[in-house]
Structures are given as C-alpha cells and as structure tokens.
C-alpha positions, 0 to 999 in steps of 0.5 A: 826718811825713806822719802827724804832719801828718796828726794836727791836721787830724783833731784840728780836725775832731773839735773842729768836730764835738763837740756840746760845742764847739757849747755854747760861751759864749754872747754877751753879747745872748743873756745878756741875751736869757736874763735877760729871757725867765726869770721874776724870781727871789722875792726880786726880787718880794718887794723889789718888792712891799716897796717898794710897801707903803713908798711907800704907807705914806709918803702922806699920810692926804690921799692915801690917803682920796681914792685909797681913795673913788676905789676904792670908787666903781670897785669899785661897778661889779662888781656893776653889771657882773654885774647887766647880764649876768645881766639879758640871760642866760637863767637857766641853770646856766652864767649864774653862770660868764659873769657872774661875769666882771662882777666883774672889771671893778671890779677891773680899774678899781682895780689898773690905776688904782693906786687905793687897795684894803684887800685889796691893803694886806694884804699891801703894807703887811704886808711892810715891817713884817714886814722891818722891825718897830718900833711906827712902821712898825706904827703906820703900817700901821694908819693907812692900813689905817684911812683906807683901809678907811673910805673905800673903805666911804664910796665903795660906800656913796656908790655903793649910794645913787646906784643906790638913790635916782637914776634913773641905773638902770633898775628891772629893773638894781636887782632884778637887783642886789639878787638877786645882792646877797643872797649876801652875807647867807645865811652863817652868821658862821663860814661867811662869814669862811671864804671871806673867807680864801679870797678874801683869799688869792686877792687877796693871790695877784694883787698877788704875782703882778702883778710878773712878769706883764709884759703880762699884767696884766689877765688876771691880775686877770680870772682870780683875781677872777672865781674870787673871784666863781665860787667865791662867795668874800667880799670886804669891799669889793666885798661892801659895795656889795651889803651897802649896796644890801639895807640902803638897800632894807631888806632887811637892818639896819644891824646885819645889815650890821656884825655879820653880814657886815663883822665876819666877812668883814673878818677873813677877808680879813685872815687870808687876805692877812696871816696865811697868804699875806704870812707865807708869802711873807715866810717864803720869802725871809727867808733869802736877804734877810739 
C-alpha cells in the first residue's frame, strides 16, 4: 500500500519536471503575440499589394493626373536635395555615397504622400491583370500608366523650368545640378535600359516590401532608392527632371531627351518591375491563390 501510495507523487514529480510539460499549449494572447511578431505570409502582401492596383485603376483619370503632377513636382526634389549636398561636400571619392541620400527625399515625398509614381504602377497595377485578364483590366492598366506617365513628365518638366528660369535657385545650386544631371546622357541606348531594369526592379522590390515593414517604411524607401542613386541606376521620372534641366540649358536636344534616355530607360523600368519582379511574384503565389 505504502508503495502504491508512494507511485502517483512520483509520477506528479516527474510530470512538473518533464521539459516537455513545460511546452504546453500556449494562451490565446501569446497566439496573438506570435501572429503579430511573425511576418505576413506572401500571399497576404501579394493580396495586399493586388488590391492596391484595383483601387487605383478604379480612380478617375481626373485623379490620377493630378496625383501623378503632384508626383512629378515632389520627385524634382531629388535632384535639388543631391545638388545641396554635393555643392557643401568636398569632391572626394565618398562625396557620391552621402549625396546619393538626396535622391530619397523625392521618393520619401511621393510613396509617403501615396502620390502617383509610374514606377510604383508597374507592378500594383501588373498584378490585378496578371489575376484577373481580360482586355477591360489591360485596357485599364494602359489608361492609367498612360495618364500617369505624361503627368509625372509634365511635372518634372514644370519643376526643370521653375529652377532654370526663376531665381528661386541660386547660380552655383543649378551648375551643381546640372553636373549631377549629365549621367542621364553619357550611355549608350543598350547600357541606359540595362540599368533601368536594375532600377525598375529595385523599385518594384520596395512597394513589395512596404507592407510588412510596418514602422519601417522610410528606411525601406531611403535604402532601395539611394542604391538606385550609388549604383548610378536609371529611373524615368527622376531622370526626366535631370533630362529636362540639360534640354532647358541646351545642353542636350529634344531628340537627345526622347530618343536617347525616355525610350530606353522607359522600357527599362518597365521590364524591371513587370516582366521580371511582378512575374515573378505573381509566379510564387499563383498556386496557393487558386
């Protein structure tokens, strides 16, 4: 008897002491807990992302070109915030590495403002298509990148004219942003819509990554656009603003502009952001949507 008594205070001890035990099921807080620590699953920030690209196909064309000039007049300030550094830098080998953080701050302006970005579109709008084809959602995906793109060039082209024809600049800022300016036109055709695939996938990358960044947008925007700016990537509507300052000083022709860095960096971009990274995404999740 005494043993038998003895048996289940034994068997209680070992149970308090087996690790396992200590495992066991947690509280419905901690699941909580969990679920918001862990990072959204991909087909979450894809559904998120897809959304996204309906609501904005869905504005209207009224809308969109007054969100896209907005854009174009906020991303002018890349250029004027890389020229600000570099005029009060010391022309050393680091300078480009600190001024290419001024290329962010027209960034930070558009995404943080949810103004209208071409870029941004190529991949936002591509999934909602991709999802869901028919000629209505491809035809309304070619509206908007069209209203889009000609207001974001209609506000850096605005913006190029302000500092070229106004004193709202100094002397010395403009010869600082028209130096910075020429990389848009030293490429060859070929070379120029490489690394506007480069910087078309980068910024695809970003408005991917956006979603699950929580507090950490900014940082998100700084880091992928300043590797834009370091990695001397091309980007068709930050590059306008420099593209439109050389052809206002006439540095550069009309058909220098068009022919020589819109063509090439617009398909860049384009094939960066749609082609690789949205086909890509798309091609990760297309099984689990089903």
């Amino acid at each position: 008897m005494a043993s038998a008594q003895h048996h289940p205070a034994s068997t209680s001890s070992r149970r308090a002491d087996d690790p396992q035990d200590n495992h066991a099921a947690i509280t419905e807080r901690e699941v909580e807990d969990v679920e918001s620590r862990s990072s959204p699953r991909t087909p979450v920030i894809y559904e998120i992302v897809r959304r996204l690209g309906e609501e904005e196909m869905a504005r209207p064309v009224v809308s969109l070109w007054w969100s896209g000039l907005a854009a174009g007049l906020s991303i002018s300030f890349s250029l004027l915030a890389q020229a600000v550094l570099q005029q009060h830098l010391e022309p050393t080998g680091w300078r480009p590495l600190v001024t290419s953080f001024g290329y962010s701050i027209g960034f930070l302006m558009v995404v943080l403002a949810r103004q209208q970005l071409f870029t941004e579109n190529t991949i936002t709008v591509v999934l909602p298509v991709m999802a869901n084809w028919s000629l209505r959602n491809f035809g309304c995906a070619a509206r908007l990148w069209a209203v889009v793109l000609l207001a974001n060039f209609a506000g850096t082209l605005f913006a190029a004219a302000f500092c070229s024809f106004t004193p709202a600049i100094t002397p010395e800022l403009k010869r600082e942003m028209l130096a910075i300016s020429r990389h848009v036109v030293e490429y060859g055709w070929f070379a120029a819509m490489m690394k506007a695939i480069a910087a078309g996938f980068l910024i695809a990358a970003m408005v991917w990554l956006l979603p699950s960044a929580e507090g950490s947008q900014v940082w998100i925007i700084v880091v992928m656009t300043w590797l834009i700016s370091a990695g001397g990537f091309m980007h068709i509507v930050a590059g306008s603003m420099e593209a439109f300052m050389l052809m206002l000083d006439g540095s550069v022709s009309v058909a220098q502009v068009f022919g020589g860095f819109v063509a090439p960096v617009l398909i860049g971009n384009v094939i960066g952001g749609t082609a690789l990274f949205a086909l890509l995404t798309y091609a990760q999740v297309m099984k689990e949507m089903e």
